[in-house]
C-alpha positions in Angstrom: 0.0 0.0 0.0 1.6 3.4 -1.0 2.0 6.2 1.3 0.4 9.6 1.2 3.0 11.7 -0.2 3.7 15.3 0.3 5.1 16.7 -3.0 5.9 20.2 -1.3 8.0 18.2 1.3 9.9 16.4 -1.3 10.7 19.8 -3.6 12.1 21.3 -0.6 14.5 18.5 0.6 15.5 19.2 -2.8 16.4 22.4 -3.3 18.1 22.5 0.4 20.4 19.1 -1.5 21.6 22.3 -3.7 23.1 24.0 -0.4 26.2 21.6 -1.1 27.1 23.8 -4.7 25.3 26.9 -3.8 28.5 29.7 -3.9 31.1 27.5 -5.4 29.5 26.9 -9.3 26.8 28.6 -11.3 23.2 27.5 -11.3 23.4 26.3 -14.6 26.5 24.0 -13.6 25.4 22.8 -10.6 21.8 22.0 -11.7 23.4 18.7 -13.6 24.9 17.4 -10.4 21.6 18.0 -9.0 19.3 16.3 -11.4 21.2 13.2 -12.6 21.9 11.9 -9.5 17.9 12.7 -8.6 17.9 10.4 -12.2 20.5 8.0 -10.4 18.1 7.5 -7.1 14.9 7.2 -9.1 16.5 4.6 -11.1 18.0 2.7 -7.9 14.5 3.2 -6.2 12.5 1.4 -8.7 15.0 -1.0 -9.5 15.1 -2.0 -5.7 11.2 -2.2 -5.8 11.5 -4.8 -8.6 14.7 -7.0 -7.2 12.5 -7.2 -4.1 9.2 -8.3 -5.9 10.9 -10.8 -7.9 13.0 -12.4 -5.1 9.5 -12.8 -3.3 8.2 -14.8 -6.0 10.9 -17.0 -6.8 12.4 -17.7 -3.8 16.1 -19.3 -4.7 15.3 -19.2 -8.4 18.0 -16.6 -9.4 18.2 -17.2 -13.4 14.5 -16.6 -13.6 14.7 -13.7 -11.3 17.7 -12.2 -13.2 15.4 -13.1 -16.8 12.8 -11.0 -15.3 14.9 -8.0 -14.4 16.3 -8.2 -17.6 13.1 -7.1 -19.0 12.0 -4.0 -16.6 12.6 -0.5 -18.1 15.8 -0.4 -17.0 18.5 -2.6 -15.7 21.0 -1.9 -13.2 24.3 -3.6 -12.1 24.9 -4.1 -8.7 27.6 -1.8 -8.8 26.3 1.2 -10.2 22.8 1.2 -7.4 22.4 4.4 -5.1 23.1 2.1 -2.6 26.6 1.0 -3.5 27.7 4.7 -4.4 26.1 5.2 -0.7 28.8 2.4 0.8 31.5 4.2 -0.7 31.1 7.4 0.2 33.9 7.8 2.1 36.7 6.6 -0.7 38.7 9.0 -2.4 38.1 8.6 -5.8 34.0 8.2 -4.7 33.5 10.8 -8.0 35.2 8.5 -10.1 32.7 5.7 -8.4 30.1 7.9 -9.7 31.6 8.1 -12.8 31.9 4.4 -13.6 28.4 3.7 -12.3 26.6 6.5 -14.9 29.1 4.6 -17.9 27.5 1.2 -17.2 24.1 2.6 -16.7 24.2 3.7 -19.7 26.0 1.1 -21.5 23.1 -1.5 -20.1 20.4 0.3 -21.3 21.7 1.7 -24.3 18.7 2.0 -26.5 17.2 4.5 -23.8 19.8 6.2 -22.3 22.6 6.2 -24.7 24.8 9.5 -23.8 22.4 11.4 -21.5 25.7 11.3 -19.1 28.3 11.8 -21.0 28.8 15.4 -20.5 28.7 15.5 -16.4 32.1 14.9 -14.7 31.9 13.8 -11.0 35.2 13.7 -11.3 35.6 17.6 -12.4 38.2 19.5 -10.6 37.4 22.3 -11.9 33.9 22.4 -11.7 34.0 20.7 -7.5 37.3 21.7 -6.6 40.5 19.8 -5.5 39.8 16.0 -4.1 39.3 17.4 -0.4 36.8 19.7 -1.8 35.5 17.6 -4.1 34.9 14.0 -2.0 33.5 16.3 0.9 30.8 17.9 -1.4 29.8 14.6 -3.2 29.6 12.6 0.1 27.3 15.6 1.6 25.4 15.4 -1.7 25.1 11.4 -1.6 24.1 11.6 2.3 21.3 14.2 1.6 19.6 11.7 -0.9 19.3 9.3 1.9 16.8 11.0 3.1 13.6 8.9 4.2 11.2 12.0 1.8 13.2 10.9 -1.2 12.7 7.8 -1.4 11.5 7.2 -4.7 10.3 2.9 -4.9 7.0 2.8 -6.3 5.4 0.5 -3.9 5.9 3.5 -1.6 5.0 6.8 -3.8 2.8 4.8 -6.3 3.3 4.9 -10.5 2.2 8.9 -10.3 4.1 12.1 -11.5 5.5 12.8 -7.9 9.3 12.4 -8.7 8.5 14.2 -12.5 7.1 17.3 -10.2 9.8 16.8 -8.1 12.2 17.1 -11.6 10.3 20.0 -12.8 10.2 22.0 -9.2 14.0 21.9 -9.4 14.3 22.7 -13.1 11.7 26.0 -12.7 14.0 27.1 -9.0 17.4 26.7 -11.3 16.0 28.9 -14.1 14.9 31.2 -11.5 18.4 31.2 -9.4 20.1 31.3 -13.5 18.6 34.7 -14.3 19.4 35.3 -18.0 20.8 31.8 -18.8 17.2 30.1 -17.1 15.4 31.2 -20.6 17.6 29.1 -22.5 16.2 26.0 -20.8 13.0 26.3 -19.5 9.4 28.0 -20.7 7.3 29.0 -17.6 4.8 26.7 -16.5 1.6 29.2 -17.2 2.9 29.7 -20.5 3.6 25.8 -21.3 0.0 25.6 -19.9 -1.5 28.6 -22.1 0.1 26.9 -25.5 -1.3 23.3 -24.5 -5.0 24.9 -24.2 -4.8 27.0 -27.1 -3.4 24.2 -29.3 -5.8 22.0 -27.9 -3.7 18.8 -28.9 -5.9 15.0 -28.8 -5.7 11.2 -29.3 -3.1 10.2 -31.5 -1.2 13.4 -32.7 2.3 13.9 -33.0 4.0 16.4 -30.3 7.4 18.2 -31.9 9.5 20.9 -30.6 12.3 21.8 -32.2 13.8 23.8 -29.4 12.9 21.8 -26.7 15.2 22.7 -23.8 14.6 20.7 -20.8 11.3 19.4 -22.3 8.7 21.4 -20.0 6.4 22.5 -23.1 5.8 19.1 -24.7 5.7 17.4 -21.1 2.4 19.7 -21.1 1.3 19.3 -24.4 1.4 15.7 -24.0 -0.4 15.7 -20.4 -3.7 18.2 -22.2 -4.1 15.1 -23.5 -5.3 12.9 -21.0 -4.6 9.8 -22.3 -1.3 7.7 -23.2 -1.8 7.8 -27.2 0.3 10.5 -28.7 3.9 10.5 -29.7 6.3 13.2 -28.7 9.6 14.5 -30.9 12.1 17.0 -30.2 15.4 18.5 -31.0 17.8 20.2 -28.5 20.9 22.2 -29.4 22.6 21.9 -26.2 24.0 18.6 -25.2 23.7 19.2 -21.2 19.9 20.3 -21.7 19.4 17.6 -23.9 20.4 15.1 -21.1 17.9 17.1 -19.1 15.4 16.1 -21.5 16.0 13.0 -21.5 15.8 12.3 -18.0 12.9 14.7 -18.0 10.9 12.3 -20.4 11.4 9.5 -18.7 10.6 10.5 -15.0 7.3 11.6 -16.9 7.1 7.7 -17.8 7.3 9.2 -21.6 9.9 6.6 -22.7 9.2 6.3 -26.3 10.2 10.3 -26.6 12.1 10.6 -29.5 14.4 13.6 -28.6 17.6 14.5 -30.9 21.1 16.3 -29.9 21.8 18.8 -32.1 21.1 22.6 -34.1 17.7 22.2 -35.7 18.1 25.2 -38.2 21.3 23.8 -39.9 20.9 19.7 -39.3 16.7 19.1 -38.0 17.2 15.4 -37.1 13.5 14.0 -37.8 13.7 13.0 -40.9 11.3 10.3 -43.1 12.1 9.7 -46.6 14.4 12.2 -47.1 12.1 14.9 -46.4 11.3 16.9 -43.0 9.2 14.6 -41.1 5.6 16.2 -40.3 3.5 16.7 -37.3 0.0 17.2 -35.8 1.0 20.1 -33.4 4.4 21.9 -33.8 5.3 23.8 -30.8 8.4 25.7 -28.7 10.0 28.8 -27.3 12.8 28.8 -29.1 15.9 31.4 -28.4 14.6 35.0 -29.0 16.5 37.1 -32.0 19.4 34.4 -32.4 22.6 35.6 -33.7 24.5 33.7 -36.2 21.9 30.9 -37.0 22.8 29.9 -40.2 21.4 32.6 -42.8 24.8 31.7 -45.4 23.4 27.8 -45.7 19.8 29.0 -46.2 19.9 29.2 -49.6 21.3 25.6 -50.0 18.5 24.5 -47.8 17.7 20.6 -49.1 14.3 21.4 -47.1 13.2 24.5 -48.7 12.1 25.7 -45.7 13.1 29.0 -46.7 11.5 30.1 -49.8 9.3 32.5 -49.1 12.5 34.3 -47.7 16.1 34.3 -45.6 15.7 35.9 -42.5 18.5 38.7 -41.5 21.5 36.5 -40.0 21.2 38.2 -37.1 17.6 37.3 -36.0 16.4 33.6 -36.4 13.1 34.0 -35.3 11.4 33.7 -38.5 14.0 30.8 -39.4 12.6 28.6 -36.4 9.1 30.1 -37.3 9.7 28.9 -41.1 11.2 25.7 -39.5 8.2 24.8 -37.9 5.3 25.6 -40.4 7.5 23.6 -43.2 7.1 20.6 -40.4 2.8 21.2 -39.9 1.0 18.2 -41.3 -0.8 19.0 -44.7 -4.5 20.1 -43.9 -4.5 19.8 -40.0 -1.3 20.7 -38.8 -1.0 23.9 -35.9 1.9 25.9 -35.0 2.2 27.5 -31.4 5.6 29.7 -31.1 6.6 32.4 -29.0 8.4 35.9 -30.1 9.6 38.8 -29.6 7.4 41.6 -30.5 9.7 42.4 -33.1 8.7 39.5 -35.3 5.2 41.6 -35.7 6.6 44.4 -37.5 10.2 44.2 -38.8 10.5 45.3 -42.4 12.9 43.6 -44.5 13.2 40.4 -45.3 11.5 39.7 -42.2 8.5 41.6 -43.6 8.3 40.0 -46.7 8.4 36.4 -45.0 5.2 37.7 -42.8 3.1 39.0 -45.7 3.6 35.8 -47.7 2.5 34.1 -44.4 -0.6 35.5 -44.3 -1.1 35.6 -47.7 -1.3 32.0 -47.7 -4.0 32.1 -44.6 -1.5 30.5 -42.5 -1.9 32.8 -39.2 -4.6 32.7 -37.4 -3.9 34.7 -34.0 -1.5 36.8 -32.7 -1.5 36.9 -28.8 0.4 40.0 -26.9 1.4 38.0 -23.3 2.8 41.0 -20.7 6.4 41.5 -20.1 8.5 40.2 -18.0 7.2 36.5 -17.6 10.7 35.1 -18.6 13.7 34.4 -16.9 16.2 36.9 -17.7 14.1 38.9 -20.7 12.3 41.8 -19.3 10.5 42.2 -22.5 6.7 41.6 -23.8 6.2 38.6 -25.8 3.7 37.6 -28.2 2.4 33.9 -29.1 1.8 33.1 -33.0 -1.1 30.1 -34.0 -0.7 29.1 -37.1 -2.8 26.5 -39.2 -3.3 24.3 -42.2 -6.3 24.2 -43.8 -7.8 27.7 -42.6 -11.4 28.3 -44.1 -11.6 31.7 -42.7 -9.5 34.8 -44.1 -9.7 36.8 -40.6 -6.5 36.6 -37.8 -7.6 37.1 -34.4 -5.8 39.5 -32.3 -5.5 39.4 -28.6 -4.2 41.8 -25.9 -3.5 40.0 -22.8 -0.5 42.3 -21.7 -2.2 43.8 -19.2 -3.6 40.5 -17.0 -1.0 39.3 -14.9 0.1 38.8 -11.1 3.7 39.4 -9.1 5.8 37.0 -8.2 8.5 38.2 -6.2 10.8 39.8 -9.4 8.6 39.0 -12.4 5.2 38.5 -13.6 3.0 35.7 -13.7 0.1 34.2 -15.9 -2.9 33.0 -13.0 -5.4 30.0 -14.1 -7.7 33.2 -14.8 -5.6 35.1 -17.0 -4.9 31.9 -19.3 -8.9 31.1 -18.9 -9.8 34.7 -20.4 -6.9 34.2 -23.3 -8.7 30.8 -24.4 -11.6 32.0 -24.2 -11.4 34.8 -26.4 -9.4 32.3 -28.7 -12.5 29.5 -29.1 -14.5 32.8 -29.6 -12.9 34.4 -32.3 -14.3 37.2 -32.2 -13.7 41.1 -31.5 -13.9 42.0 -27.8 -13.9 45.5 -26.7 -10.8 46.4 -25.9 -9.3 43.4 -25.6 -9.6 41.1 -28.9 -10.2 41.9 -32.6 -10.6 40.3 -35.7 -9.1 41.6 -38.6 -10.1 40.9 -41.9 -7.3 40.5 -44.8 -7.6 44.0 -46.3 -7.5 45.6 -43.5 -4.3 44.1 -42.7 -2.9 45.1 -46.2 -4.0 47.9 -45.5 -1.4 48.6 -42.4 1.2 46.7 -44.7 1.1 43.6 -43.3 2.1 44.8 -39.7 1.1 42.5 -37.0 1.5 45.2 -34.1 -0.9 44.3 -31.8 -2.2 48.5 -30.2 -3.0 49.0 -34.6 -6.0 46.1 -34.0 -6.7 46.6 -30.1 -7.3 49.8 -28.4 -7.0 48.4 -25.2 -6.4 52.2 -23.7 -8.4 53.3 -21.1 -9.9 56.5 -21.7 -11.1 58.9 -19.1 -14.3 60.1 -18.8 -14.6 63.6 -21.0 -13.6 66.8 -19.5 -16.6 69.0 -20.1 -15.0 71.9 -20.9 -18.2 73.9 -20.9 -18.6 73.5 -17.1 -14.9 74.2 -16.4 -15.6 78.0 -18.3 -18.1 78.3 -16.3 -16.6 77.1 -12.8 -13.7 79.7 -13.8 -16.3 82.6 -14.5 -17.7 81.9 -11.1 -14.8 82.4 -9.5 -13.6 85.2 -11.2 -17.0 87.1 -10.0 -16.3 86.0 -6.6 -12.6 87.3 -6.3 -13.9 90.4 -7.7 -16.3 90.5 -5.2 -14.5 89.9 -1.9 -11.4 92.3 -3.9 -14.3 95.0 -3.6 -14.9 94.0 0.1 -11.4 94.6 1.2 -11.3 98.1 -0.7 -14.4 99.1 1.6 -13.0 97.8 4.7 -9.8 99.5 4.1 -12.0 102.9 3.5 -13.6 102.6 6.9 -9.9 101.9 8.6 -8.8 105.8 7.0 -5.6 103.6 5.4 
């Protein structure tokens, strides 16, 4: 029988693990230590569930016992358990221990978890310091997993999303402690949760993000859901947040995630008959304005993603955007993206990109979201729905800069705020200062610029001065100075001054 869990407990045994790295290494350094070996215990928890299980049934029977391990999601060597790294704590070279133990991990289960470790070092000097320093933070670190809340077997915290919570607790409090560099690998829950509900994904579509960082935004797109019949795909640029990833997926029991290492722009690694593979809902937050993306192979592009345009090589925005609708399915497909406002009404190539867009009735909304939502960009930023197979010729605009709540140093989306976005979305239709559909001409009209305050007046206007009342409170007032200036002159008369 499982235990009642608390998930807040857990998340804050956690972060206070994180004490041990906390003013000797960045966030975004120590946040690897932090997470695979959270990977490493999960693993050894479930594992440990399962040797136990099996030993019950068949008592002395150790070749069928071994078979039946053989066969659970992953396998473990005795060697490489959370428990024997706990035994050697004390040694010396307990980071090469570590070491060792992630290589055969891996090497067992090498269909799922082939190099998700091979760029963390427990044996780093230079990221843990000298082997004093170093064996005293990795044995506090060890000993702070003992602890009884993070125990992670599943006969104890049942098959639920607990230690995925747990993964994605850490993952939003590193992007937080990261500042600028937090963007790069996480997209804030309320907006993960805003795209999923606006994109509305269902049974048996295919979930791709091109930029998926740590993996937040599908991990909600595939949860809308509600059921286990979808497929997810993603590409990451950045081999240590691709581990993340990983990891990610799996904790989320999402093994069959298909995520790829490497730059989507210059070598997108979902490929089916030699062509860009294509997908139900396309979705990410990929990096805003991205210098030096590739604009000098766009033109040899085997793809052809970009023939309606090469974006300036200084802002890949409209590259991933391009990306993205060249990988829609035909007819149904939907884009979800998020930009900088800039994307709405840079000229240029940029502008000629956009108007060919909507020429083709591709965009269907355009969604101002209020500044300052993530990590380390201050900025307001906008979301972009595209579609296949549009039958209407009007794009939607929304103004949902203004709803929003503090947290602490930046803003936040509430259930209420996303509730109100959606909303308006299924509506489609013009709202007084908040929403408005625009037809095509009209757009053409303002030259094809998306800038959200041309469609939505969402200004407050005071009430009207009546300026006929103010003449005659000033005429009023006038009469009466005059009057009490005459009173003085009289009194002054009577005094002989």
């Amino acid at each position: 029988m499982t235990e009642k869990i608390n998930q807040k407990e857990i998340n804050e045994t956690l972060w206070k693990a994180c004490d041990t790295f906390r003013g000797t290494m960045d966030p975004t350094q120590y946040k690897d230590y932090i997470l695979v070996f959270l990977f490493l215990k999960y693993l050894s928890d479930i594992w440990k569930d399962a040797k136990v299980e099996y030993e019950k049934q068949y008592k002395g029977e150790k070749e069928r016992i071994n078979r039946k391990l053989e066969r659970e999601r992953f396998y473990l060597p005795e060697h490489c358990t959370y428990e024997y790294i706990y035994e050697k704590r004390d040694q010396n070279n307990i980071g090469e221990i570590i070491n060792k133990a992630l290589e055969e991990i891996e090497e067992r289960n090498k269909a799922k978890l082939d190099g998700v470790f091979r760029n963390i070092d427990f044996n780093s000097e230079s990221n843990l310091g000298q082997v004093k320093d170093r064996n005293r933070r990795l044995k506090h670190i060890i000993e702070d997993f003992s602890n009884e809340k993070l125990d992670f077997r599943p006969s104890r915290i049942g098959h639920n999303d607990i230690i995925g919570d747990a993964y994605e607790y850490l993952i939003y409090r590193f992007a937080s402690d990261a500042g600028k560099k937090g963007g790069e690998f996480y997209t804030p829950a309320e907006v993960s949760k805003l795209l999923a509900k606006l994109l509305k994904p269902k049974a048996g579509d295919r979930l791709y993000d091109p930029a998926c960082g740590s993996g937040s935004l599908l991990i909600k797109m595939a949860k809308e859901i509600g059921s286990n019949d979808y497929a997810v795909f993603g590409q990451e640029n950045n081999g240590s947040t691709w581990a993340l990833c990983k990891m990610n997926m799996f904790l989320h029991e999402i093994d069959g995630a298909k995520i790829e290492w490497g730059d989507t722009l210059n070598n997108p690694l979902h490929i089916k008959n030699d062509d860009l593979m294509r997908f139900d809902v396309v979705v990410a937050n990929p990096p805003f304005s991205l210098d030096k993306w590739g604009a000098e192979n766009a033109a040899s592009d085997r793809f052809r993603r970009f023939e309606r345009g090469v974006p300036p090589k200084s802002k890949g925005d409209y590259a991933f955007i391009l990306h993205m609708i060249a990988s829609m399915l035909e007819g149904t497909g939907r884009v979800g993206v998020v930009v900088p406002h800039g994307v709405l009404f840079r000229g240029g190539s940029e502008g000629k990109i956009r108007q060919s867009l909507i020429e083709e009735n591709l965009l269907d909304a355009v969604i101002g979201l209020p500044a300052n939502l993530f990590y380390g960009v201050g900025i307001p930023v906008a979301i972009l729905v595209f579609k296949q197979g549009r039958k209407k010729k009007e794009i939607l605009f929304i103004d949902g800069s203004k709803d929003f709540d503090k947290d602490k140093t930046k803003n936040v989306l509430l259930d209420e705020h996303i509730e109100k976005i959606v909303k308006a979305y299924r509506g489609f239709e013009t709202i007084d200062k908040y929403a408005y559909l625009a037809g095509f001409d009209e757009i053409k009209d303002n030259e094809f610029n998306l800038n959200i305050p041309r469609y939505v007046d969402s200004f407050k206007h005071e009430k009207a001065v009546n300026l006929v009342q103010i003449e005659k409170d000033i005429n009023n007032t006038e009469k009466e100075l005059i009057d009490i200036q005459a009173q003085i002159k009289e009194k002054i008369k009577e005094l002989g001054l």
